[in-house]
ROTIGU-396648 format. One record per residue (C-alpha): residue in three letters; x, y, z. Coordinates in steps of 0.001 Angstrom, whole numbers. Layout:
PT code X Y Z
PT ALA X Y Z
...
# end
This chain:
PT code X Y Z
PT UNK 50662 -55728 61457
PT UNK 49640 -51764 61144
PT UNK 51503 -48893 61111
PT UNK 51462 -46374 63682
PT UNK 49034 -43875 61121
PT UNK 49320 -39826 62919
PT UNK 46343 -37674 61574
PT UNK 45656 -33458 62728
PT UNK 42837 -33795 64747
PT UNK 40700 -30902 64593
PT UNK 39007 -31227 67844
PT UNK 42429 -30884 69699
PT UNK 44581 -28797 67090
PT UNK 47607 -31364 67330
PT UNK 48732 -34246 65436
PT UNK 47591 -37694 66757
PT UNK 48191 -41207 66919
PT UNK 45451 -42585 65357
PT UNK 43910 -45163 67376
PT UNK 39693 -45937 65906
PT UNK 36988 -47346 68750
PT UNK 35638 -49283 65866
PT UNK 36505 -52021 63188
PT UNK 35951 -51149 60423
PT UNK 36985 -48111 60780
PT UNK 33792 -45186 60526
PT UNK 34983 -42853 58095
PT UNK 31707 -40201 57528
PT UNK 32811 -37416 54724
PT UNK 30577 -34467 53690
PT UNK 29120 -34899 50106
PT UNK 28077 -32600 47431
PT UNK 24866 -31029 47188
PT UNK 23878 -31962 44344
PT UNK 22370 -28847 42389
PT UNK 25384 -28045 40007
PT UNK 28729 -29309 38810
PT UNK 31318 -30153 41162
PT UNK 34369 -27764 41069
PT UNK 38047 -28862 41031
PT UNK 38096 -26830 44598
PT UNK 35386 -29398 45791
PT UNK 37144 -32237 44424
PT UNK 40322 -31069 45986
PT UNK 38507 -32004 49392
PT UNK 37421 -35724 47560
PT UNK 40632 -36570 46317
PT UNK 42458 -35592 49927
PT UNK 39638 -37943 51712
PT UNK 40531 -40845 49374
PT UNK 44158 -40802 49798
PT UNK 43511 -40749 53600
PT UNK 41188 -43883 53380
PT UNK 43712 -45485 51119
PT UNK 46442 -44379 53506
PT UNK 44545 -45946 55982
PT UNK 43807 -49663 54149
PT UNK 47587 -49694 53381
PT UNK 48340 -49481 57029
PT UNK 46191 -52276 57724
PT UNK 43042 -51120 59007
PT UNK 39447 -51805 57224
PT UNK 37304 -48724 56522
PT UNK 33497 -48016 55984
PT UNK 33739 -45097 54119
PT UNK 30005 -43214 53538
PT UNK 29275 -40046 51512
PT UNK 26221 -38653 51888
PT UNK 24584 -36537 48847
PT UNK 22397 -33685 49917
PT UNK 19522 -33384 47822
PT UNK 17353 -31181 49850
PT UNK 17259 -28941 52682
PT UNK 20943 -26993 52231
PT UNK 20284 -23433 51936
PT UNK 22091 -20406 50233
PT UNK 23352 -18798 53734
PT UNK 24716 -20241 56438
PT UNK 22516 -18012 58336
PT UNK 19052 -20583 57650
PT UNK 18080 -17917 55444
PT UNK 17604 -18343 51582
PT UNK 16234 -20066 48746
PT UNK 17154 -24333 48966
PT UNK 19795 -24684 46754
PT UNK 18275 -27502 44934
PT UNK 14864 -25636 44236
PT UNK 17327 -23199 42905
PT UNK 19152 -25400 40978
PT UNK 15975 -26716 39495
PT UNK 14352 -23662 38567
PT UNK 17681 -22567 36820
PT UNK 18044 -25454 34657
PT UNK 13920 -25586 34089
PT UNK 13876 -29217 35637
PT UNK 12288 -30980 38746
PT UNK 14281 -31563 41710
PT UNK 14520 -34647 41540
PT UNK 15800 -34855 37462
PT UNK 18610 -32296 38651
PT UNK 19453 -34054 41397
PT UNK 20042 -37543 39265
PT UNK 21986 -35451 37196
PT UNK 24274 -33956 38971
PT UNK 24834 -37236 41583
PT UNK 25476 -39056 37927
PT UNK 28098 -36320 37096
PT UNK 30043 -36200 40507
PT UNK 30283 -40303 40484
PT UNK 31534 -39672 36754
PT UNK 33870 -37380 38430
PT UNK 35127 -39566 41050
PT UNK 35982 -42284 38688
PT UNK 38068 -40120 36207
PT UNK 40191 -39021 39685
PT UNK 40528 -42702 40297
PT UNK 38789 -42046 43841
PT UNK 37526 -45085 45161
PT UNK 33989 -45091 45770
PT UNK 32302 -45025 48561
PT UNK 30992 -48020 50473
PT UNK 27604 -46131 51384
PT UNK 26482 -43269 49342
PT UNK 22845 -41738 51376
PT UNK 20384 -39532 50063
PT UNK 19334 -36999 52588
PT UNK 15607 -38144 50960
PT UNK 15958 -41372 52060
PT UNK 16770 -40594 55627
PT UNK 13857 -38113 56442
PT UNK 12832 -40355 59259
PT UNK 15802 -40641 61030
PT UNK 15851 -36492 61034
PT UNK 12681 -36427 62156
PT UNK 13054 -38565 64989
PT UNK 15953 -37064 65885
PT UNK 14235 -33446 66016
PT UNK 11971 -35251 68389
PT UNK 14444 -36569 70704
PT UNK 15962 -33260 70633
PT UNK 12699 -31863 72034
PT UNK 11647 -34479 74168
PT UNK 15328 -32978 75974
PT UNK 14784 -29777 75727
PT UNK 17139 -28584 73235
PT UNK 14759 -26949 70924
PT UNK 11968 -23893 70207
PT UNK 9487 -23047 67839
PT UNK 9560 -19823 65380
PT UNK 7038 -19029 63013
PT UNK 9711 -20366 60426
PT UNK 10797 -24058 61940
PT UNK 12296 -25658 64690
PT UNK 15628 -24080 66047
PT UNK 18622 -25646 68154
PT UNK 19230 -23100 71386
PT UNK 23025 -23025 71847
PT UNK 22367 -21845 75314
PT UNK 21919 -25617 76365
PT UNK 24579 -26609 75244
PT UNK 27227 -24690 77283
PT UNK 30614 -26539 74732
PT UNK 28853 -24797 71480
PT UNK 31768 -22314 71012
PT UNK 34658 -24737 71526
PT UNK 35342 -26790 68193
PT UNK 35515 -23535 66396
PT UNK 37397 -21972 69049
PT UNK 34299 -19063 68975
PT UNK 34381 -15898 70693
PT UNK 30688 -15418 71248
PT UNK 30877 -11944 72124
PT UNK 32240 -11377 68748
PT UNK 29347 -13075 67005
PT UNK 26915 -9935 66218
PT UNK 23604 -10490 64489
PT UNK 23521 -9046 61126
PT UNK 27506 -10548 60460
PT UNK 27046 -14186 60928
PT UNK 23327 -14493 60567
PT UNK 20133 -12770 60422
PT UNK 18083 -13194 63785
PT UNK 15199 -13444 62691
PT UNK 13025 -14689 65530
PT UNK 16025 -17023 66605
PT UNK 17258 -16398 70506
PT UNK 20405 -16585 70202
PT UNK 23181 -15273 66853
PT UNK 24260 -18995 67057
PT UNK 21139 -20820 66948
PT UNK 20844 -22807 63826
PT UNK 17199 -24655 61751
PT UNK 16481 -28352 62631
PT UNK 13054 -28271 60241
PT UNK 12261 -25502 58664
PT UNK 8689 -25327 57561
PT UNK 7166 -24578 53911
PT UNK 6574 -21270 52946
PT UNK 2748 -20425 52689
PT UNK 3467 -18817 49013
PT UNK 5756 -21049 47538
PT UNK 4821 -24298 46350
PT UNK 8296 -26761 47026
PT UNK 8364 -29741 45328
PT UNK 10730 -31432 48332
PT UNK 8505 -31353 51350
PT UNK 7285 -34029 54044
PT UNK 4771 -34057 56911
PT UNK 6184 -34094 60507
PT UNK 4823 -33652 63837
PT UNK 5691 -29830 63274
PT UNK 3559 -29448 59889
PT UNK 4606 -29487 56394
PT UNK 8496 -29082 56001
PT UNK 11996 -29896 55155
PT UNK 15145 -30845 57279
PT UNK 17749 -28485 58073
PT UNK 20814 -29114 55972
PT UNK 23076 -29936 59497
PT UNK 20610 -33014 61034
PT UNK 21212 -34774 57709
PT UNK 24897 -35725 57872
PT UNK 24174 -36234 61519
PT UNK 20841 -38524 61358
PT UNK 22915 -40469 58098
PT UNK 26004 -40808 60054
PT UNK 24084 -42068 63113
PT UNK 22221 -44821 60986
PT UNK 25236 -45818 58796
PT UNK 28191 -45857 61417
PT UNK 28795 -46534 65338
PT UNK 29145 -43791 67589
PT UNK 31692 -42398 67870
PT UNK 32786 -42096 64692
PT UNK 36155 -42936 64083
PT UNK 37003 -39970 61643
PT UNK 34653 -37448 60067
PT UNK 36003 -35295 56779
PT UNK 35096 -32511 54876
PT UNK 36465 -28374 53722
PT UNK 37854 -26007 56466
PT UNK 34320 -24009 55764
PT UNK 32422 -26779 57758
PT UNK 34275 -26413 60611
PT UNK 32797 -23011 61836
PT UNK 28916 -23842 61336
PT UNK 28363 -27260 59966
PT UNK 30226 -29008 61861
PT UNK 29851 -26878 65109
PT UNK 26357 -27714 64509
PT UNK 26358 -31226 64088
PT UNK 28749 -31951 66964
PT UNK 25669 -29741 69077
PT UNK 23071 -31549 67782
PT UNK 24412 -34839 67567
PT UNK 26098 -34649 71341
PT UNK 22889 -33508 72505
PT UNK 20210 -35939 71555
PT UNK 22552 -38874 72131
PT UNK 24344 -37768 75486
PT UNK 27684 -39046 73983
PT UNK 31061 -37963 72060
PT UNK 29813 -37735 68093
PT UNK 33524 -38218 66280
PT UNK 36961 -39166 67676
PT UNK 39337 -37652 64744
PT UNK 38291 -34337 62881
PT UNK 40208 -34071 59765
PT UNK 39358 -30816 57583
PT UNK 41008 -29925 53765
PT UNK 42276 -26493 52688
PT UNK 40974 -24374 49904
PT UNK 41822 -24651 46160
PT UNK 42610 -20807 46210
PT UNK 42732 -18557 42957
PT UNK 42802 -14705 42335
PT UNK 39645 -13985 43819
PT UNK 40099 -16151 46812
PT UNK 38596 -19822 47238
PT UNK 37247 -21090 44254
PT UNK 33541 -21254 44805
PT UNK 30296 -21504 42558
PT UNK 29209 -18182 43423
PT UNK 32733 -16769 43332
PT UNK 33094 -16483 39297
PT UNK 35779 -18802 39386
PT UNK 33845 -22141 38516
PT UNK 36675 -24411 37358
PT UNK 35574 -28278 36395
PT UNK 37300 -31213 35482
PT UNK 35531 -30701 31644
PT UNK 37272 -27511 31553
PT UNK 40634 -28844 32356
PT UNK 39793 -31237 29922
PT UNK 38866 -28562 27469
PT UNK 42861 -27299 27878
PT UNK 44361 -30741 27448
PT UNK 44642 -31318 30965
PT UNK 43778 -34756 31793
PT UNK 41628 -35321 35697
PT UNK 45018 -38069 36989
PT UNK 47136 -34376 36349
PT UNK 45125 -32495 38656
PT UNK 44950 -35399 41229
PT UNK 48951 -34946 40459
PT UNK 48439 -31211 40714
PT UNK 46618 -31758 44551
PT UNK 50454 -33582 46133
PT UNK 52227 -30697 45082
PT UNK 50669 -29312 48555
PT UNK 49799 -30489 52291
PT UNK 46038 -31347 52132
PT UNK 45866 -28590 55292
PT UNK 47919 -26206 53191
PT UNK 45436 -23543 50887
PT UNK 46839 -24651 47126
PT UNK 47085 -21765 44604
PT UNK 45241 -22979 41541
PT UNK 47704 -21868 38366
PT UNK 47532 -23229 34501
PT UNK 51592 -23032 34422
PT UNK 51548 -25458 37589
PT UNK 48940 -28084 36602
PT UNK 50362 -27993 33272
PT UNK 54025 -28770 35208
PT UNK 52185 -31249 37323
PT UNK 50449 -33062 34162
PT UNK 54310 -32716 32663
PT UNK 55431 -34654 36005
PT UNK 52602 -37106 36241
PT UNK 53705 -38188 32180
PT UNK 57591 -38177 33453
PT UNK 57085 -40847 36463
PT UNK 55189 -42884 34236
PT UNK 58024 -43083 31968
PT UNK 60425 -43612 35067
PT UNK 58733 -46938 35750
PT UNK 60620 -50073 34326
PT UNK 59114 -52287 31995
PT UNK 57595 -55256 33422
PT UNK 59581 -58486 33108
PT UNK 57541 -61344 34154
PT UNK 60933 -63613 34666
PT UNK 62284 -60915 37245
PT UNK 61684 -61361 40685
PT UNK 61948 -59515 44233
PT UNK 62744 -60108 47538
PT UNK 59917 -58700 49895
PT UNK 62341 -57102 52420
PT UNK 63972 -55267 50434
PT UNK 60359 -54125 48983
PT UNK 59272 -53447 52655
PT UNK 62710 -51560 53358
PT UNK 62338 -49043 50304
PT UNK 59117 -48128 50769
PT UNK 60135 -47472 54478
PT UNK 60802 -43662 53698
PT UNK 57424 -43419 51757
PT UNK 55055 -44713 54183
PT UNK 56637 -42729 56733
PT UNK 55456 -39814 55030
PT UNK 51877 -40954 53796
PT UNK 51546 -42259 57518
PT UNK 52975 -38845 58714
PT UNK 49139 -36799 58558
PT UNK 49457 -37839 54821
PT UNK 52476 -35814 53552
PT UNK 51791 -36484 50105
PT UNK 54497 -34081 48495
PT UNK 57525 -35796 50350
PT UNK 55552 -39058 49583
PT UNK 56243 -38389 46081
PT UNK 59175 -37379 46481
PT UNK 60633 -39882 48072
PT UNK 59018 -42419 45366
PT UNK 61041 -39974 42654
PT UNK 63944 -40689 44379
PT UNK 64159 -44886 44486
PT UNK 62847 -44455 41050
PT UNK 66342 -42386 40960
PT UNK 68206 -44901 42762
PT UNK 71057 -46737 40210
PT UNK 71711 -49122 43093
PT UNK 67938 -50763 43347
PT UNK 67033 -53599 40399
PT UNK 64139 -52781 38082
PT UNK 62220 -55593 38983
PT UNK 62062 -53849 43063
PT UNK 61358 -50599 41709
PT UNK 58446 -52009 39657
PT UNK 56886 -53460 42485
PT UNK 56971 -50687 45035
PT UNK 55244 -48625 42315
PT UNK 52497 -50975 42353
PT UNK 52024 -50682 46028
PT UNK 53021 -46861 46169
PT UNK 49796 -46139 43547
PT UNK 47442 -48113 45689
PT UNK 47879 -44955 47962
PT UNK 48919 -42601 45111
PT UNK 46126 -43495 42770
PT UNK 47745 -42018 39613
PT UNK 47561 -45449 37354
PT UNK 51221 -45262 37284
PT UNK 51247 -48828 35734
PT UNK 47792 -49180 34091
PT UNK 48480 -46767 30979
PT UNK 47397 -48264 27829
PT UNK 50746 -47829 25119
PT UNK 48993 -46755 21616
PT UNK 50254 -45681 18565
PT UNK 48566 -41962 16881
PT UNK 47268 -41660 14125
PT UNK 46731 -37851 12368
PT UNK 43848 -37264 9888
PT UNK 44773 -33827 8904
PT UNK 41890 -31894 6789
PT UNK 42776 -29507 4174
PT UNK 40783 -26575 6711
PT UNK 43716 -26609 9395
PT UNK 41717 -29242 11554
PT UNK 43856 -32427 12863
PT UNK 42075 -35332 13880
PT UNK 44503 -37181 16280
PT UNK 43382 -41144 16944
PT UNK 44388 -44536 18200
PT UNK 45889 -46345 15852
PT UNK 43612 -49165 15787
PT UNK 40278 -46944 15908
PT UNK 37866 -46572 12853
PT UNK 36553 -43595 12154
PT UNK 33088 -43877 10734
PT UNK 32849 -41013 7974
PT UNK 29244 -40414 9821
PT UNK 31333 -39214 12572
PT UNK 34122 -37667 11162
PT UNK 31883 -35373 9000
PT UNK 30451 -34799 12309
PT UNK 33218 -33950 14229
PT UNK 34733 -31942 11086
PT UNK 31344 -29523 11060
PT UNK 31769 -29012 14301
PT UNK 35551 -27540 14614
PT UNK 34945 -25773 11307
PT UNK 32372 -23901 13525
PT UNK 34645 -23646 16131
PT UNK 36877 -22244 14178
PT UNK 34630 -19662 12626
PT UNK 33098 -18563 15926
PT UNK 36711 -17659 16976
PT UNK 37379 -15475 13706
PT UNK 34220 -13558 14134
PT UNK 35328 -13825 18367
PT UNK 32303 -15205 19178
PT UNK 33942 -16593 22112
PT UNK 30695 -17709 23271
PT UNK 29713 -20432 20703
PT UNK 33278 -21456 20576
PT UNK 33551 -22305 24076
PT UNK 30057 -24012 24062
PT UNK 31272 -26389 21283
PT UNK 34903 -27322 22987
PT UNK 33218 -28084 26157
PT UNK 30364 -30424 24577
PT UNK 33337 -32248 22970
PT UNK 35010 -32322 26463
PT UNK 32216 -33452 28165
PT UNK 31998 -36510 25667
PT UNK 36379 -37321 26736
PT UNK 37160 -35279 23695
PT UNK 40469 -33063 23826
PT UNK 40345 -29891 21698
PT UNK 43506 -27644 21293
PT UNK 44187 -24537 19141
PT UNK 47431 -24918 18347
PT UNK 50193 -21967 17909
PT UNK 50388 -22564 14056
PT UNK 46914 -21613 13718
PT UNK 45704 -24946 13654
PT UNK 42941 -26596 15248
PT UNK 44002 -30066 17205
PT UNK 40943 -32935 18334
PT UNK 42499 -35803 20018
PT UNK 39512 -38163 20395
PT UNK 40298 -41711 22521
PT UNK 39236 -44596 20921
PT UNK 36815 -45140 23898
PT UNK 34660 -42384 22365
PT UNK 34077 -43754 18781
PT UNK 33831 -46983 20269
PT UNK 30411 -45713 22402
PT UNK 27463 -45224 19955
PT UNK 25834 -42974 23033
PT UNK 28923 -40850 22750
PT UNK 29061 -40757 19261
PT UNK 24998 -39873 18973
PT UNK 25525 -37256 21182
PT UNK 28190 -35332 18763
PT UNK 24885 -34350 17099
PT UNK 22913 -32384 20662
PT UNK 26333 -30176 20482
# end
C-alpha cells in the first residue's frame, strides 16, 4: 500500500498530491559538469534529491533515477556566450578534456558515496548522447522552431507563445545587455541548440552535424538524455532554483516543441547553500568541499546532518558553529539508539504506529527537520521498549541516510611524538614505521609552515591528507592532532600516495 506522498510542484507553485503517469517512477536530476570539484552548495541539491527518491521508495513506489554528467557543451554565461567550461577546466589543470572529465566524474561519485547518496540507476554522458541532440536539432527545424547565426543554431521563443510562463517572466523586463548579449540572436530570450567551432580555436570536443563542425548547447543535453532514458512525461525532474529561470525554461521549450507533448509532470527545485557573499558558487570565492570539511574534523554524514536542519526549498546559511552543532547532533542520536538485542522482538503495529508522525512529515514535501525531530522524540519516549525504538531507526535511516546503526565501535589508540604531533589510530591498526615516518615528516612541515605563516604550504599538506580520509587538527594546546582510520593504512594506494603530498 503507498502513502499519499505531497511534493511543491514548480510548474503550478502549490503543493501536490503526487500521483506519477509512469512505473517506475521517471525521476531525471541535473548533474554536475564535470570540470572542477563539486561544492557542498552543489551537493546540498544531491543530498535533497536522494532523500526525495528515498522518500519516495519508502512510500512504495519504484524509481528510475538518472543523472546526467555534462562533459561538454555548458558554457560560462547563461547568455551562450563564453569559453566551454570543460575546455576551461582543461586548460587550467594542463590536461585533455577528456582526463579532467574522468577525474572529476571519479571525484563527485567518491562524493556521493561518503554522503551515503544512493547512486543513480543511469548516469549519461552528454558525449554519448550526441546523436540524440542532433536529431533532435533536426526535428526542431524540420518544425520550424529554429534559425541560423553565424555562431550556431538558435531556439526562437517567438514560436513558442508559453516561453515566459514556468519562470513566471516579464518579457518586457528582459533587456539585452542584462540577461544576455544579442548577438545576432532575434529575440533577448533565444537560447544555442549547436553552436559551431570557432575558426581560431582548435576544441578538442567537437562533432560533425548537418550544420558543420560543432558542439551541443548545454540545454538539448538533459533534454535529448531524458528523452532516451525515461517516458514522457517525466514523472519528476530535479535540480537548484538557478535552473529554473533559463535551463529549465529552455528545456521545457525545446523539449515541448519537437515532441508536441507535456515534458515533466512534477518540478521540484532546491534552495541555495548561502554564505557571506551570497550562494556559494565556484566563481564566488567561497569554494567549500567535502575535503575541506574534512580538513576541520567535520565528517561528510555531519553535513548531510547539517542539510535537515532546513526545508530543502528554504536558502540554508552555511556556518562552522552550526555544522559543528549538527556533527555534535548527528554523534548524540547515534548514541540515543539502543543496543541491539537479538532475543528482543517487536510487534509491527506498533512499529507502523510510531513512525506514523515521521512519515507524515518526510511524506509532507519532505519536511526533513520535523522528520528528525519527531525521530528525537520516540527516541525520547520512556514509554516505547528498546527493541521498537531500534527498529524504527532502521527504517527511519533508509530515508535519513545517516548510518545511524552501521557505525563501527573501535577503541583509539595515541602515538604521541616528542615534536607535539599525536597520531590517533584504531586500536587494531599497524602502523608500518614506512608510514609513520611518512606521516611524521609531513606534520613536522605542517607545523613549520604555520610558524613561518606560510599558510599556503600548510593548507596544501592538510588537504592532501584529507583527500586520502585523513583528519588533521591543531589543537588549542599547541599541538598538532592526525586521526588516520584504519581504512587508510590498510590501502597501499593510499598509503603510496602520502609520498605525491
Amino acid at each position: 500500500m503507498r502513502r499519499p506522498f505531497y511534493l511543491y510542484n514548480t510548474a503550478t507553485r502549490k503543493k501536490e498530491l503526487f500521483e506519477p503517469v509512469n512505473d517506475p517512477v521517471g525521476m531525471y536530476c541535473c548533474g554536475p559538469t564535470v570540470y572542477n570539484y563539486a561544492h557542498i552548495g552543489n551537493l546540498r541539491t544531491y543530498i535533497f534529491e536522494d532523500v526525495l527518491k528515498r522518500a519516495l521508495v519508502a512510500s512504495g513506489y519504484h524509481v528510475k533515477h538518472v543523472v546526467n554528467i555534462t562533459d561538454v557543451g555548458h558554457l560560462t554565461s547563461d547568455a551562450d556566450t563564453g569559453e566551454d567550461k570543460m575546455e576551461k577546466g582543461a586548460a587550467r589543470e594542463g590536461k585533455s578534456v577528456w582526463e579532467i572529465s574522468e577525474f572529476f566524474t571519479r571525484k563527485f561519485l567518491e562524493n556521493l558515496q561518503a554522503l551515503n547518496i544512493l547512486k543513480p540507476d543511469v548516469m549519461p554522458r552528454a558525449t554519448d548522447h550526441i546523436k540524440d541532440m542532433i536529431e533532435l536539432v533536426s526535428e526542431l527545424e524540420r518544425r520550424g522552431f529554429t534559425y541560423r547565426t553565424s555562431d550556431g543554431i538558435y531556439f526562437d521563443t517567438t514560436r513558442f507563445p508559453s516561453y515566459c510562463d514556468f519562470a513566471g517572466l516579464d518579457p518586457s523586463s528582459l533587456k539585452a545587455g542584462e540577461r544576455v548579449e544579442m548577438g545576432e540572436k532575434r529575440s533577448v530570450t533565444d537560447f544555442a541548440l549547436w553552436k559551431f567551432s570557432p575558426s581560431d580555436v582548435k576544441r578538442q570536443m567537437e562533432w560533425d552535424s548537418p550544420w558543420g563542425i560543432g558542439f551541443p548547447g548545454w540545454h538539448i543535453e538533459c533534454s535529448a538524455m531524458s528523452l532516451a532514458l525515461l517516458s514522457q512525461p517525466i514523472d519528476i525532474h530535479c535540480g537548484g532554483v538557478d535552473h529554473i529561470r533559463v535551463h529549465h525554461t529552455n528545456e521545457i521549450a525545446q523539449t515541448e516543441a519537437a515532441t508536441g507533448k507535456k515534458f515533466v509532470r512534477f518540478w521540484a527545485h532546491g534552495e541555495f547553500l548561502v554564505v557571506e557573499k551570497g550562494k556559494m558558487a565556484k566563481s564566488g570565492g567561497n569554494f567549500i568541499t567535502l575535503d575541506t570539511l574534512a580538513g576541520e574534523g567535520i565528517p561528510p554524514l555531519a553535513y548531510r546532518m547539517f542539510c535537515f536542519t532546513a526545508h530543502y526549498r528554504s536558502p540554508l546559511a552555511f556556518g562552522w558553529e552550526g555544522i559543528r552543532a549538527a556533527a555534535n547532533s548527528l554523534e548524540n542520536l547515534r548514541k540515543a539508539v539502543p543496543a541491539q538485542d537479538k532475543e528482543a522482538t517487536f510487534d509491527e503495529k506498533q512499529v507502523v504506529a510510531l513512525l506514523e508522525e515521521f512519515y507524515t512529515h518526510v511524506c509532507d514535501d519532505l519536511n526533513m527537520p520535523r522528520a528528525v525531530a519527531s525521530l528525537w522524540d520516540l527516541l525520547h519516549n520512556s514509554s516505547v521498549e528498546a527493541a521498537l525504538k531500534r527498529e524504527c531507526v532502521r527504517r527511519a535511516d533508509f530515508v535519513l541516510g545517516l548510518d545511524l546503526l552501521n557505525v563501527p565501535e573501535h577503541h583509539v589508540e595515541i602515538v604521541t611524538d616528542a615534536d607535539g604531533v599525536k597520531i590517533k589510530l584504531d586500536a587494531e591498526t599497524q602502523l608500518p614505521d614506512t608510514v609513520r615516518s611518512t606521516l611524521l615528516s609531513l606534520l613536522q612541515k605542517r607545523r613549520n609552515a604555520r610558524a613561518r605563516k606560510d599558510f599556503g604550504t600548510a593548507d596544501r599538506i592538510r588537504d592532501g591528507f584529507a583527500g586520502l580520509g585523513i583528519v588533521v587538527k591543531d589543537l588549542p594546546d599547541g599541538t598538532t592532532e592526525c586521526r588516520i582510520p584504519s581504512a587508510v593504512v590498510s590501502d597501499p594506494d593510499k598509503t603510496a600516495s602520502l609520498h605525491d603530498i
